[in-house]
C-alpha positions, 0 to 999 in steps of 0.5 A: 876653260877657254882663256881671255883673249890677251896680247895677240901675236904676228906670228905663231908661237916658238914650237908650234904645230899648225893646221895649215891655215894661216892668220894675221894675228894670233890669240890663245883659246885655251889651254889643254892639261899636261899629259893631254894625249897628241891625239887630242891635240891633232883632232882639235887642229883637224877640227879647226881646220875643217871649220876654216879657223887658223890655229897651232898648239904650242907649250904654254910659255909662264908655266913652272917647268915641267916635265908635262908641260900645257900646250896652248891652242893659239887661233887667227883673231877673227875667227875665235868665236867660230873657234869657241863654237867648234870647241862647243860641238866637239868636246860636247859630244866627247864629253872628254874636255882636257882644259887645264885646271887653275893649279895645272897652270901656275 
């Protein structure tokens, strides 16, 4: 499930892992299930890379604390469409989507 744009952020979250491009401002896409393999997370970062999007995955902060916590895909404001899109394409032809369920994030 992509999340509602909310507050924006000047700088990555604390913790995060970037691909390498840098923004402005920040605003969370999406978050990703517990126990979402780094693999997954390091394509997505690859792939917003390659279509030119600024983003990092850090722990989603307001969740219980657990041991398998959600990451949270953060990306550059003006490029979210373009993120959404790549999100699209590439977990349309995976047909693996590992958004987190609504109970995951409480």
């Amino acid at each position: 499930m992509v999340l509602a744009p909310q507050a924006q952020l000047s700088r990555p979250p604390f913790g995060a892992v970037g691909n390498g491009l840098q923004a402005q401002s920040w605003v969370p896409l999406l978050d990703l299930a517990p126990g979402t393999p780094g693999r997954w997370i390091a394509r997505l970062l690859l792939a917003l890379r390659e279509a030119g999007v600024p983003a990092c995955a850090a722990p989603a902060t307001g969740t219980a604390v657990q041991r398998r916590r959600p990451w949270r895909i953060w990306v550059d404001v003006p490029s979210r469409t373009r993120g959404e899109d790549v999100l699209r394409r590439l977990f349309g032809r995976s047909g693996h989507t590992p958004f987190a369920r609504r109970e995951d994030r409480k």
